[in-house]
N, C-alpha and C positions, 0 to 999 in steps of 0.2 A: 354152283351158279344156278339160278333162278330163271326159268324163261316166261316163268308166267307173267311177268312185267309185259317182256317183249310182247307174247300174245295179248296180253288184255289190253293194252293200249291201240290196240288196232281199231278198225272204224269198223268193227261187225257186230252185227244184230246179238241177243242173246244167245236164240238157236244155233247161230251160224259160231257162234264161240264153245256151243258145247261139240260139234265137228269139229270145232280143230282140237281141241284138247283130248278130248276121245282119240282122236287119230296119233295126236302125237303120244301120248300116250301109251297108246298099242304098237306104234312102231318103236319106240325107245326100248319098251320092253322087248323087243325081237332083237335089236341091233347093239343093244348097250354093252353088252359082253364084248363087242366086237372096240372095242376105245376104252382100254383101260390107260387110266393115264393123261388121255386131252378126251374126257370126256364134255367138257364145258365149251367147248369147239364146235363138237360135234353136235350138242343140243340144242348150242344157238343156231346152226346150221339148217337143224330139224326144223326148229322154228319158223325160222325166213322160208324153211320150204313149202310150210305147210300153210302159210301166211298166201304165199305165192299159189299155192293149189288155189285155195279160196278164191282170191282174186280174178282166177281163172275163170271163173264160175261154177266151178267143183262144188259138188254141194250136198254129198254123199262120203259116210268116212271112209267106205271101200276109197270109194275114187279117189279121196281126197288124201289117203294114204299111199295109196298106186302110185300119183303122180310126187309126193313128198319123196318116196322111197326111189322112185327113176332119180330125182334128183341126189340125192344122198350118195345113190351109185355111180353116180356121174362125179361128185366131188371128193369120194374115196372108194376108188375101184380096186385098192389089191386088198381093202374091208371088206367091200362088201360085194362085189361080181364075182356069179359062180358058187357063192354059200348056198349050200344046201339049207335046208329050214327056214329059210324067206320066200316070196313070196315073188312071183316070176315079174311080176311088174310089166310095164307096158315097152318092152324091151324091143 
């Protein structure tokens, strides 16, 4: 499954679409190991979160992956709370 639909269809700028891609991106490659199986879940999940950073006015890919990743760990905590090799997030 494809998320780059989901993201490009959104109402952001150029700039602001190469942050989310970059961020998802980066964080898919940290976490994807962790969803074998529904990982198509999981990326649309990314997606929506990082969609939702933006909107926040997030507008840095640190940040914009910070707040993607709290979400993440919120919607799959025995994934992702407590792995070592992430990224302490805004906990």
């Amino acid at each position: 499954m494809s998320t780059r639909p989901l993201i490009e269809t959104s109402h952001f700028g150029p700039e602001t679409m190469k942050i989310v891609e970059r961020a998802f991106d980066e964080v898919w490659e940290q976490i994807r190991h962790r969803f074998d199986g529904d990982a198509d879940a999981a990326k649309l999940d990314l997606a929506k979160a990082m969609i939702n950073a933006v909107e926040d006015n997030l507008s840095a890919v640190e940040s914009v992956k910070v707040a993607a990743l709290k979400k993440m760990r919120q919607r799959y905590p025995q994934r992702l709370n407590g792995k070592s090799g992430l990224p302490a997030g805004d906990e």
